[in-house]
mmCIF file of the N, C-alpha and C atoms, coordinates in Angstrom:
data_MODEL
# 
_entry.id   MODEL 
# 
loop_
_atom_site.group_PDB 
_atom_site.id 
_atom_site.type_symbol 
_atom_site.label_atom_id 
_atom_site.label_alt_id 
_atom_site.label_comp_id 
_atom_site.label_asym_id 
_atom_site.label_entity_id 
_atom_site.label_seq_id 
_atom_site.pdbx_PDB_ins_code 
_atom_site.Cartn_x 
_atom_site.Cartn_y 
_atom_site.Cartn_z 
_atom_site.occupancy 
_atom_site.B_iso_or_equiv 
_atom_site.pdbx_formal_charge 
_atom_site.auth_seq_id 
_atom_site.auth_comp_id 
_atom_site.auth_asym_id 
_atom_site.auth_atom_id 
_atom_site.pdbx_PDB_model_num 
ATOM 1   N N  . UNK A 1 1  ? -105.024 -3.736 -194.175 1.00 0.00 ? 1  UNK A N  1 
ATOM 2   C CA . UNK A 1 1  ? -104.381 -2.517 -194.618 1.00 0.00 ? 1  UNK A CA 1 
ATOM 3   C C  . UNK A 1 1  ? -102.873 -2.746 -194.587 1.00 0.00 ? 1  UNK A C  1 
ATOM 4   N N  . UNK A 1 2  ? -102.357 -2.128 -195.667 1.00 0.00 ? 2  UNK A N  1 
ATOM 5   C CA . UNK A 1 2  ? -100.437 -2.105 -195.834 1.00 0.00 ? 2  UNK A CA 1 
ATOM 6   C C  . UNK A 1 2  ? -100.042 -1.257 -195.159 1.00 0.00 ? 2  UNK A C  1 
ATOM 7   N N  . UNK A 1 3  ? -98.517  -1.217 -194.886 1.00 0.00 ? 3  UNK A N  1 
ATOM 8   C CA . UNK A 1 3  ? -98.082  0.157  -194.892 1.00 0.00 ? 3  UNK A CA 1 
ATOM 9   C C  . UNK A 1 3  ? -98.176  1.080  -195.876 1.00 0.00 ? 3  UNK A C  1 
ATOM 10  N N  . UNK A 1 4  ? -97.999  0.652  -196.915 1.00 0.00 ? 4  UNK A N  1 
ATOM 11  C CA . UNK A 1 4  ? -97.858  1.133  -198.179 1.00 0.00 ? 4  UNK A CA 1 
ATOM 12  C C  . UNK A 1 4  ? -99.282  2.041  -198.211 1.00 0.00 ? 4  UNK A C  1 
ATOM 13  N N  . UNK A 1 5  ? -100.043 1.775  -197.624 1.00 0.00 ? 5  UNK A N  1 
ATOM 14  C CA . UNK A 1 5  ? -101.558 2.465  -198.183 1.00 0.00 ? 5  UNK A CA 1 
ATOM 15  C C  . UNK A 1 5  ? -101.289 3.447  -196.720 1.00 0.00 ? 5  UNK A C  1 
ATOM 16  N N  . UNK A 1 6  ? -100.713 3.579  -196.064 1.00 0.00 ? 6  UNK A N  1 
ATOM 17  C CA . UNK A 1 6  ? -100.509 4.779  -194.628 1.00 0.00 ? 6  UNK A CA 1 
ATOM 18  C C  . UNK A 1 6  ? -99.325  5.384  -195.148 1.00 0.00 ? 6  UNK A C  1 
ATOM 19  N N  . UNK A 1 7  ? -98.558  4.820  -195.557 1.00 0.00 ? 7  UNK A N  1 
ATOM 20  C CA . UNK A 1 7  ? -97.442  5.981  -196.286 1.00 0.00 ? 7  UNK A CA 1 
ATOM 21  C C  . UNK A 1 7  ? -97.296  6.628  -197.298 1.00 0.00 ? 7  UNK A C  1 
ATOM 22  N N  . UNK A 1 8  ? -98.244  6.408  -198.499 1.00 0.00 ? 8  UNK A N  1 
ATOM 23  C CA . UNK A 1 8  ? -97.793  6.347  -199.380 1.00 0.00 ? 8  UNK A CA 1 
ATOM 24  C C  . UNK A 1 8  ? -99.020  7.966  -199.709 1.00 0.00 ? 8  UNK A C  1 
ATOM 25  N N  . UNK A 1 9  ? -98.135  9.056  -200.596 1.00 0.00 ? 9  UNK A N  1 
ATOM 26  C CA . UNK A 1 9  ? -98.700  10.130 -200.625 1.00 0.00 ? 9  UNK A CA 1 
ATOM 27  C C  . UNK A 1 9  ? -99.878  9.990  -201.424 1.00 0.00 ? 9  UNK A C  1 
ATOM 28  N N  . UNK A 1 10 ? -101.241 11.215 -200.901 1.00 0.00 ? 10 UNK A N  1 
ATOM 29  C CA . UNK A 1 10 ? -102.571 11.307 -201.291 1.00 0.00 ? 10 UNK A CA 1 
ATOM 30  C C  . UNK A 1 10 ? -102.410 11.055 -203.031 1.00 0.00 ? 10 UNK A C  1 
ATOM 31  N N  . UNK A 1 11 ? -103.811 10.474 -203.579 1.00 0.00 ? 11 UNK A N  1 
ATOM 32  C CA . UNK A 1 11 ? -103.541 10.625 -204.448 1.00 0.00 ? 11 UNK A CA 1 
ATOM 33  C C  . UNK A 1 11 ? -104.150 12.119 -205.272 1.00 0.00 ? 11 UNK A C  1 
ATOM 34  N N  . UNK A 1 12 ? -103.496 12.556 -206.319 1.00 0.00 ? 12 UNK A N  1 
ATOM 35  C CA . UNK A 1 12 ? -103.696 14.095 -206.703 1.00 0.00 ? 12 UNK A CA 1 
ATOM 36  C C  . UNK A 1 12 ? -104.964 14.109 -207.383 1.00 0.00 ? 12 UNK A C  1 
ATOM 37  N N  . UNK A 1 13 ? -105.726 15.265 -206.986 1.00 0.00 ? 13 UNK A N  1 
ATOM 38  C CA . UNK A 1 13 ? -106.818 15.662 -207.140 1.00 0.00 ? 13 UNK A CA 1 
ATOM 39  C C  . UNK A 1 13 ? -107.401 16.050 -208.758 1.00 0.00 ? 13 UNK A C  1 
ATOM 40  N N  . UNK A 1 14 ? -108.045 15.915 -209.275 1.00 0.00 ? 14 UNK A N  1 
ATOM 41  C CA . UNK A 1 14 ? -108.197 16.079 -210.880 1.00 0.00 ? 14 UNK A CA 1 
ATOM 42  C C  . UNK A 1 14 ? -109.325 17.749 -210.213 1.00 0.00 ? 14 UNK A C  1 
ATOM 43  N N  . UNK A 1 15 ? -108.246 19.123 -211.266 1.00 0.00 ? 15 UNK A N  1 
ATOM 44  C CA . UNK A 1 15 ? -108.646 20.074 -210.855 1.00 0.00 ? 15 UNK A CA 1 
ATOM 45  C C  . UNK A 1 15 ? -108.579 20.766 -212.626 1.00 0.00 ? 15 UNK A C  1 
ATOM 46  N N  . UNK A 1 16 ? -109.774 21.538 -212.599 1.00 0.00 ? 16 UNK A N  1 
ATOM 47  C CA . UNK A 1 16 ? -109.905 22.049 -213.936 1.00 0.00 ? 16 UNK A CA 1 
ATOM 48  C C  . UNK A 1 16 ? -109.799 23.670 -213.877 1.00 0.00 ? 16 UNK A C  1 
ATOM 49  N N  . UNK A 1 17 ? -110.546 24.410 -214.395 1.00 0.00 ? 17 UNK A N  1 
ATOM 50  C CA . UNK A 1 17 ? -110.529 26.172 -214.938 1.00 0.00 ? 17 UNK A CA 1 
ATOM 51  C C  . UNK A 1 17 ? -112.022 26.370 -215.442 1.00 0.00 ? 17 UNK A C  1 
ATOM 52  N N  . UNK A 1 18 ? -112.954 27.301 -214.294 1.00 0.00 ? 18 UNK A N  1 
ATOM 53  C CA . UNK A 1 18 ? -113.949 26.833 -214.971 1.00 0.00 ? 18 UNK A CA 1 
ATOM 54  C C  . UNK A 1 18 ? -113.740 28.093 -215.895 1.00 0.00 ? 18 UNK A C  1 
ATOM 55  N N  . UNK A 1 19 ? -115.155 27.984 -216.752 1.00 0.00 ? 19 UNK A N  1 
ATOM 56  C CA . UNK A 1 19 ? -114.574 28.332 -218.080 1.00 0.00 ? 19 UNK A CA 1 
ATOM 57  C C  . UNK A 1 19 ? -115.559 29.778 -217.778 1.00 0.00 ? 19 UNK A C  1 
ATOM 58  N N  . UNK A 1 20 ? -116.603 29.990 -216.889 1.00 0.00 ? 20 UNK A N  1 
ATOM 59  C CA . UNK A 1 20 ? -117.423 31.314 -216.901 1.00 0.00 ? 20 UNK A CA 1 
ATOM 60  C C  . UNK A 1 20 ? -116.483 32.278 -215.595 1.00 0.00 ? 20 UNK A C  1 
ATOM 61  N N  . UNK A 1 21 ? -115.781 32.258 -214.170 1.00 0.00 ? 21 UNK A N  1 
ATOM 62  C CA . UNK A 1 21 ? -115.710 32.665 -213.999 1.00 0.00 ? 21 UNK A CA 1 
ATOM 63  C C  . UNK A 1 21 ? -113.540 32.769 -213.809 1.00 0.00 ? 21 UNK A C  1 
ATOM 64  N N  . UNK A 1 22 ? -113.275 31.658 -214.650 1.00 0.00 ? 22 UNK A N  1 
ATOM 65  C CA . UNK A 1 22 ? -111.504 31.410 -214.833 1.00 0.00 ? 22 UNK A CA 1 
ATOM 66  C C  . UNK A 1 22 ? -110.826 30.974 -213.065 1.00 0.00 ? 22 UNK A C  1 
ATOM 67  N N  . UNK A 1 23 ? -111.634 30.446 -212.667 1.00 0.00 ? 23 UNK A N  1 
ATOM 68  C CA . UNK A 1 23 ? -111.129 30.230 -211.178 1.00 0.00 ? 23 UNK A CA 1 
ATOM 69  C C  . UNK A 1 23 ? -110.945 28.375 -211.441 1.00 0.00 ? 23 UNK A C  1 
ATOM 70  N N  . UNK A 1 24 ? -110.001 28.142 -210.441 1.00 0.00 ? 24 UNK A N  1 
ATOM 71  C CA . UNK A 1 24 ? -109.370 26.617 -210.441 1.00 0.00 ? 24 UNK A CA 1 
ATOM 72  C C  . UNK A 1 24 ? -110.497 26.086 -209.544 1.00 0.00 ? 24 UNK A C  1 
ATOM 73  N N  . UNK A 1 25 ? -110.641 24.827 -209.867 1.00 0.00 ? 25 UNK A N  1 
ATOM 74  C CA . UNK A 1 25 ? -112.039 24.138 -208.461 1.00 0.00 ? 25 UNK A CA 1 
ATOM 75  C C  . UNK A 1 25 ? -111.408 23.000 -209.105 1.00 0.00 ? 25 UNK A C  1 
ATOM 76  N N  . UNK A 1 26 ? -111.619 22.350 -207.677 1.00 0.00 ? 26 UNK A N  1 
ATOM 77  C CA . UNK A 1 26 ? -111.282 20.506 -207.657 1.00 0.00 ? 26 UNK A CA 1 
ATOM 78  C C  . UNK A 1 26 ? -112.173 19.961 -207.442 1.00 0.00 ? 26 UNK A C  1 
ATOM 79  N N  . UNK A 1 27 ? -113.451 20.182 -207.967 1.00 0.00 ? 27 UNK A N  1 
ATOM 80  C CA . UNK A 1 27 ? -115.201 20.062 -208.088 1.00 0.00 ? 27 UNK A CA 1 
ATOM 81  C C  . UNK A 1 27 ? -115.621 20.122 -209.493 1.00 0.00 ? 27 UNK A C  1 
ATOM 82  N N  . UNK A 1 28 ? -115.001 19.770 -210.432 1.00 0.00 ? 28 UNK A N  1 
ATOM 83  C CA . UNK A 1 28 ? -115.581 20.229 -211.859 1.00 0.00 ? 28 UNK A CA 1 
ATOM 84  C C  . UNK A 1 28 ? -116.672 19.487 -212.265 1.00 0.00 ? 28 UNK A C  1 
ATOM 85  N N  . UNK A 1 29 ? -117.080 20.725 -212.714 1.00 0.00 ? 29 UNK A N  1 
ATOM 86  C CA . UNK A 1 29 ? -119.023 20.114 -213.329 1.00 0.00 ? 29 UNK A CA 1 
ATOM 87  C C  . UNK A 1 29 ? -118.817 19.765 -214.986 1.00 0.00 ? 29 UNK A C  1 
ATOM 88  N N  . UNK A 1 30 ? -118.611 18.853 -215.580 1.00 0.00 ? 30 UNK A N  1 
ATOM 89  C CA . UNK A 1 30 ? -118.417 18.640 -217.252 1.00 0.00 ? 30 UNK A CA 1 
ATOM 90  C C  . UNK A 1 30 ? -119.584 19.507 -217.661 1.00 0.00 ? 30 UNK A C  1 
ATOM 91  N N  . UNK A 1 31 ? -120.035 20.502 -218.517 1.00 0.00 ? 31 UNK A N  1 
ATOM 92  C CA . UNK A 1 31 ? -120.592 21.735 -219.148 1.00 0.00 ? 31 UNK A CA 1 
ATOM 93  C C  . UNK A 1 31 ? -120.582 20.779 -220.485 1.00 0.00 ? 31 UNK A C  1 
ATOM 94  N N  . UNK A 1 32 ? -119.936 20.792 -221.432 1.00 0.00 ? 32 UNK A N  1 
ATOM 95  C CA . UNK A 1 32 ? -119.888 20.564 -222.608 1.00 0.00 ? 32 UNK A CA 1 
ATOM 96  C C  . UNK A 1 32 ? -118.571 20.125 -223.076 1.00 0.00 ? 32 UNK A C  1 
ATOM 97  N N  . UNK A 1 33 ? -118.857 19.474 -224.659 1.00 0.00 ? 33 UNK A N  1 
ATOM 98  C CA . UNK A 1 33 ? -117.420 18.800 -225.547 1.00 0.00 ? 33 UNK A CA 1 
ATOM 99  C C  . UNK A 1 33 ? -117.641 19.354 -226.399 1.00 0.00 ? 33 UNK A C  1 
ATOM 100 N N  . UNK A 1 34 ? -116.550 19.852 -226.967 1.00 0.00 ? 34 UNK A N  1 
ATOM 101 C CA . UNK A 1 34 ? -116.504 20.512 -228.450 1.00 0.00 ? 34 UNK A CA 1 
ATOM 102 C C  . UNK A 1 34 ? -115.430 19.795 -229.140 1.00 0.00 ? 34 UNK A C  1 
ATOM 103 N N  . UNK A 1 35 ? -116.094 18.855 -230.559 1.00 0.00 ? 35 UNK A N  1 
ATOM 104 C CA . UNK A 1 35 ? -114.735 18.506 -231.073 1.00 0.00 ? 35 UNK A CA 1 
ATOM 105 C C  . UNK A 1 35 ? -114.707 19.199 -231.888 1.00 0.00 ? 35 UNK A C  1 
ATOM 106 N N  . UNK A 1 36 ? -113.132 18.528 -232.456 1.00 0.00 ? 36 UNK A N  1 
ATOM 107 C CA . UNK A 1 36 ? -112.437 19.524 -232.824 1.00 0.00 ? 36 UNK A CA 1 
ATOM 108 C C  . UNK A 1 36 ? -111.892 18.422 -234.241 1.00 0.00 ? 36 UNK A C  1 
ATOM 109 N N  . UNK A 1 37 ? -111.817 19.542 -235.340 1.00 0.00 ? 37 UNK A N  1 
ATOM 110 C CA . UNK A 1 37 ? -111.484 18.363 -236.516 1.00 0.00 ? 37 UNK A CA 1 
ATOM 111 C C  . UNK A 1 37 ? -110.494 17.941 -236.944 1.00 0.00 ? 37 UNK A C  1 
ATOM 112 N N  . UNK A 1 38 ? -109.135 18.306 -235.823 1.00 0.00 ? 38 UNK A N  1 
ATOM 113 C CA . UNK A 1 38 ? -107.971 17.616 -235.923 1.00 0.00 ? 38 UNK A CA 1 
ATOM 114 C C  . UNK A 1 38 ? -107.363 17.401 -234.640 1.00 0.00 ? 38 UNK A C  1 
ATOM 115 N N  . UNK A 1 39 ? -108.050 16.261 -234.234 1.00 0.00 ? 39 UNK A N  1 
ATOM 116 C CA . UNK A 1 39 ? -107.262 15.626 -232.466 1.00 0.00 ? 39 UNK A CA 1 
ATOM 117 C C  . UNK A 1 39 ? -108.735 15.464 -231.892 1.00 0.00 ? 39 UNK A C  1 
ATOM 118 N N  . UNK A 1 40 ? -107.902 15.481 -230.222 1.00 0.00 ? 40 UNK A N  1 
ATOM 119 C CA . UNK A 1 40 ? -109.291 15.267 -229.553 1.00 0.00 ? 40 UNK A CA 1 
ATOM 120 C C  . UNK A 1 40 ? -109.997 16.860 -229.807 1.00 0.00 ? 40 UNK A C  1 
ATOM 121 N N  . UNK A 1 41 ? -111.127 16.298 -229.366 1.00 0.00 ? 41 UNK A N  1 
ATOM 122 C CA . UNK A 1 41 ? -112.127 17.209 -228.624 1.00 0.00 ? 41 UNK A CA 1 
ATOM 123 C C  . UNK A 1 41 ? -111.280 18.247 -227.104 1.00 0.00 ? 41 UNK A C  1 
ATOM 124 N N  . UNK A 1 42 ? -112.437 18.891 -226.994 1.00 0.00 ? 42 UNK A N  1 
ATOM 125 C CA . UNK A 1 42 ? -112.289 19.725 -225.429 1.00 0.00 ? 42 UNK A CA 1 
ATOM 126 C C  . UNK A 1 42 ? -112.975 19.384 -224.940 1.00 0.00 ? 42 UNK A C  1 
ATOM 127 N N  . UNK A 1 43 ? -113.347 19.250 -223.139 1.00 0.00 ? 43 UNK A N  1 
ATOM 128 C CA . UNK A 1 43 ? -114.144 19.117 -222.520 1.00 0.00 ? 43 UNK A CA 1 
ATOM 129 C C  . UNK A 1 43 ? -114.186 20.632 -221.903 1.00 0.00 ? 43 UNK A C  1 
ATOM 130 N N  . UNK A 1 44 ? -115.306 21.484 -221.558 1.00 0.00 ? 44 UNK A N  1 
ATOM 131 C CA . UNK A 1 44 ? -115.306 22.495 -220.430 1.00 0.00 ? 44 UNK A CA 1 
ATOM 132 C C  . UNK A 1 44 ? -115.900 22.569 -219.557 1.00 0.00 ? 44 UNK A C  1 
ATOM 133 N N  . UNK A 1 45 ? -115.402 22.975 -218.594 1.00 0.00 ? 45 UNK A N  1 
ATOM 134 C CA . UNK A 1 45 ? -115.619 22.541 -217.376 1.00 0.00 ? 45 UNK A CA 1 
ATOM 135 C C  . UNK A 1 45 ? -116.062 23.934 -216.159 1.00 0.00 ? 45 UNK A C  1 
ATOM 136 N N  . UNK A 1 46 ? -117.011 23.691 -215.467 1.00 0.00 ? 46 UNK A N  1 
ATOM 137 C CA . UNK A 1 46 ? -117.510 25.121 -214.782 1.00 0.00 ? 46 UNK A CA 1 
ATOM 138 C C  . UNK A 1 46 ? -117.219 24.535 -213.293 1.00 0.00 ? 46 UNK A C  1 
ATOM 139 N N  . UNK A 1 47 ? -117.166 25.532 -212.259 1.00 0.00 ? 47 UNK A N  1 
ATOM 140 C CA . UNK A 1 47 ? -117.024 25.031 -211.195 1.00 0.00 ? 47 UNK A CA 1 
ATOM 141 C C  . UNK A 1 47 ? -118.252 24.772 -210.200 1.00 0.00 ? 47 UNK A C  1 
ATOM 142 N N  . UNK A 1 48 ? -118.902 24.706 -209.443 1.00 0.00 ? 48 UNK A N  1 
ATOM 143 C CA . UNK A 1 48 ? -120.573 24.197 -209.093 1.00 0.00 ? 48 UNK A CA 1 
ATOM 144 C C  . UNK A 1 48 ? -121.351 25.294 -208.619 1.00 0.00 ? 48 UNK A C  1 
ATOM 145 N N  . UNK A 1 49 ? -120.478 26.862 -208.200 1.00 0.00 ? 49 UNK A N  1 
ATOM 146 C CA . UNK A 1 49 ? -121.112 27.464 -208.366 1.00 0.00 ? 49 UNK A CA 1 
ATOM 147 C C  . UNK A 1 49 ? -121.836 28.319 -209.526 1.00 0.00 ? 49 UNK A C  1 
ATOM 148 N N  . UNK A 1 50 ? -120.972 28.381 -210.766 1.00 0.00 ? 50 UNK A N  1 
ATOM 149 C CA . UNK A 1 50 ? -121.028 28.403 -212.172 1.00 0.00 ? 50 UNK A CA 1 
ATOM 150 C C  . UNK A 1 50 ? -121.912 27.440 -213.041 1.00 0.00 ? 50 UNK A C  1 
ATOM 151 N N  . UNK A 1 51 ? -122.080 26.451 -212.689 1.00 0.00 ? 51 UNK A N  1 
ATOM 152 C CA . UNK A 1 51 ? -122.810 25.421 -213.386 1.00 0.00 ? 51 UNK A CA 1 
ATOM 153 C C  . UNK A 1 51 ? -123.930 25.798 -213.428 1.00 0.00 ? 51 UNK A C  1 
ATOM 154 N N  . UNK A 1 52 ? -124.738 25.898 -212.881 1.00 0.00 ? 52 UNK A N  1 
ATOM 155 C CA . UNK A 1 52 ? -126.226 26.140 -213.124 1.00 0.00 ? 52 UNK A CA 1 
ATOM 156 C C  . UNK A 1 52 ? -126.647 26.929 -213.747 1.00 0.00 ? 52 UNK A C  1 
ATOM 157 N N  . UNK A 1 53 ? -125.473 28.068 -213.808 1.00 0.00 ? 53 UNK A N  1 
ATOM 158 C CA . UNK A 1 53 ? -126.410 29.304 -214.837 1.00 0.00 ? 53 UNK A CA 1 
ATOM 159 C C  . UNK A 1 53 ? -125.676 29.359 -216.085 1.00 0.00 ? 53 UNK A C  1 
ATOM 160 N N  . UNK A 1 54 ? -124.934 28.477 -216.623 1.00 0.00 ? 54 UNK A N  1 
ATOM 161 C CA . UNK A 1 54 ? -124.394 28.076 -217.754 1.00 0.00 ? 54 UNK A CA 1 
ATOM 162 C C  . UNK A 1 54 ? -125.171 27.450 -218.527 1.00 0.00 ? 54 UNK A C  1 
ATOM 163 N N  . UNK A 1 55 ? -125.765 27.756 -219.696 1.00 0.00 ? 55 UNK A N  1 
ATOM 164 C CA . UNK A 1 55 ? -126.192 26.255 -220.312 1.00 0.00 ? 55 UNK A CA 1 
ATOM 165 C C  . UNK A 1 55 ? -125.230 25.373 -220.901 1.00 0.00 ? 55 UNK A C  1 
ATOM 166 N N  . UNK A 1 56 ? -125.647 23.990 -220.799 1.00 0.00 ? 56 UNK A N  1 
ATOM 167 C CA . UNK A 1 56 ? -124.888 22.749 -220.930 1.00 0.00 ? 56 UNK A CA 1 
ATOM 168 C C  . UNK A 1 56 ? -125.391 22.400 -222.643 1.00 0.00 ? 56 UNK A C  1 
ATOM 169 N N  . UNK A 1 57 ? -124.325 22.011 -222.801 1.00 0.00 ? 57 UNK A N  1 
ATOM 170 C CA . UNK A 1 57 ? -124.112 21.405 -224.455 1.00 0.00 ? 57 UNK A CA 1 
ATOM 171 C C  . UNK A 1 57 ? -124.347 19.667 -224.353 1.00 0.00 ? 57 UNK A C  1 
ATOM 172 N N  . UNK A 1 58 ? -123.697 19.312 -225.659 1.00 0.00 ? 58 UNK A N  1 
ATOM 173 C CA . UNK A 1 58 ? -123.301 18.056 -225.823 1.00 0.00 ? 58 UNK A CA 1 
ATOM 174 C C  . UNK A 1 58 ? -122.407 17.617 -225.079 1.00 0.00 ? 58 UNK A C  1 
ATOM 175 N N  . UNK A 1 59 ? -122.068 16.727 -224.498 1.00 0.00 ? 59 UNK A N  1 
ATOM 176 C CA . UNK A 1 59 ? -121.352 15.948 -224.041 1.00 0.00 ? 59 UNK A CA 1 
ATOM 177 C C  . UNK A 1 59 ? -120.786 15.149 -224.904 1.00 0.00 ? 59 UNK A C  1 
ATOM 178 N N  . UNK A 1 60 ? -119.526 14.105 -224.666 1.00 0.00 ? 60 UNK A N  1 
ATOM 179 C CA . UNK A 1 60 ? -118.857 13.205 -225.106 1.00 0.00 ? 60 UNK A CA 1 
ATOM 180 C C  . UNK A 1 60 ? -119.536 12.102 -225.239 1.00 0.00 ? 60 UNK A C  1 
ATOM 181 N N  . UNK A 1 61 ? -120.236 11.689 -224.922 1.00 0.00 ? 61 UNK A N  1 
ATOM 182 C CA . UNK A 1 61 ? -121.292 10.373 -224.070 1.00 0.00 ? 61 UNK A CA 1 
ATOM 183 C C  . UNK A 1 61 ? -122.501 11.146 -225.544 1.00 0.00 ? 61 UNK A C  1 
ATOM 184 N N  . UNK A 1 62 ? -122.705 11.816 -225.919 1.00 0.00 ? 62 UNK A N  1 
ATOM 185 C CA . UNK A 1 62 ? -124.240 11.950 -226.418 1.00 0.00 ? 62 UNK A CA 1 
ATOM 186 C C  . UNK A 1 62 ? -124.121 11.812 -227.764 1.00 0.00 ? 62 UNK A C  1 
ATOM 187 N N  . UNK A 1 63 ? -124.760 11.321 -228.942 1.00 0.00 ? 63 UNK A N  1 
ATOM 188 C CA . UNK A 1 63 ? -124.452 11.367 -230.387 1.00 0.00 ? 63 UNK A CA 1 
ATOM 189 C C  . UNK A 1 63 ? -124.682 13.083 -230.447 1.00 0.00 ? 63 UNK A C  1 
ATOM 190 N N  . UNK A 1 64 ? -123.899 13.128 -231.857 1.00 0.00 ? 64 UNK A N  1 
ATOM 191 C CA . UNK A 1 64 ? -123.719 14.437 -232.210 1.00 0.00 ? 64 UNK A CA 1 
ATOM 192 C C  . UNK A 1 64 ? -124.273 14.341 -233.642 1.00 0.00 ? 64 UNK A C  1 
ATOM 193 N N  . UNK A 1 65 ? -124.558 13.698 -234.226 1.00 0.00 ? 65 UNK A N  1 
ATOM 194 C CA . UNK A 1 65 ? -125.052 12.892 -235.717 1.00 0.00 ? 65 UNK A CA 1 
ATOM 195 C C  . UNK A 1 65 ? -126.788 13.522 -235.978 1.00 0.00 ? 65 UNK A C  1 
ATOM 196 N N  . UNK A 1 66 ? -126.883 14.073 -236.598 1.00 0.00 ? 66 UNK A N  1 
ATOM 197 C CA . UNK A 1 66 ? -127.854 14.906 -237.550 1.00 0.00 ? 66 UNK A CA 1 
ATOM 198 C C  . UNK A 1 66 ? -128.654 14.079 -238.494 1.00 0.00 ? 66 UNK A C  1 
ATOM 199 N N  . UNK A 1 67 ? -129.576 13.754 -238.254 1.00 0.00 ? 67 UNK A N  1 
ATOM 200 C CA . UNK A 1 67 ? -130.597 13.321 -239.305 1.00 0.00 ? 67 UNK A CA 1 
ATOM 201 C C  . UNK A 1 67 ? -130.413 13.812 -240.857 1.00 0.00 ? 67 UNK A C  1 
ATOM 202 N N  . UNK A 1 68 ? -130.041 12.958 -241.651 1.00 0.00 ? 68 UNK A N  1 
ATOM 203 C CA . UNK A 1 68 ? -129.942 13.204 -243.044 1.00 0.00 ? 68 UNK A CA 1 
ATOM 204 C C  . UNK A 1 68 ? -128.466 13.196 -243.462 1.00 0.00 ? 68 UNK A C  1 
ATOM 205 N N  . UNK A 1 69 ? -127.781 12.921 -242.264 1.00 0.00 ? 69 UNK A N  1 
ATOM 206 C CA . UNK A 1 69 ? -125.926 12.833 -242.654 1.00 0.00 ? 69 UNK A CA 1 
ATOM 207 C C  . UNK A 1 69 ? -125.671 11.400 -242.254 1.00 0.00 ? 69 UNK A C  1 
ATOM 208 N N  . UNK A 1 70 ? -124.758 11.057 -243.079 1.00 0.00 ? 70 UNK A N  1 
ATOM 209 C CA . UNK A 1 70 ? -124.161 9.826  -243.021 1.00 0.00 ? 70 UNK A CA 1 
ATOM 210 C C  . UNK A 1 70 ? -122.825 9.521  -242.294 1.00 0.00 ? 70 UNK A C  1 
# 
């Protein structure tokens, strides 16, 4: 171990908004991606007590591609 790893400040927490009840959680459950047809996509994000009674979409990770489209 360094000093550097005892001094050196925490690293910052990745904290989202969940999207059913608008409260901040540093626990985010990925819900769904919605792209979007100019830029990225969105990801939304619920917090874990919210998650379960949300239904979940597509994800980023899942094809989105429709049988009969090219």
């Amino acid at each position: 171990m360094t000093t550097d790893a005892l001094t050196s400040p925490p690293p910052q927490l990745f904290t989202a908004r969940c999207f059913k009840c608008a409260m901040e959680t540093t626990a985010p459950v990925h819900i769904r991606w919605l792209p979007s047809p100019s830029g990225p996509g969105t990801t939304l994000y619920a917090c874990p007590h919210c998650a379960p009674t949300v239904p979940h979409g597509p994800t980023l990770d899942e094809d989105l591609t429709y049988p009969g489209t090219t």
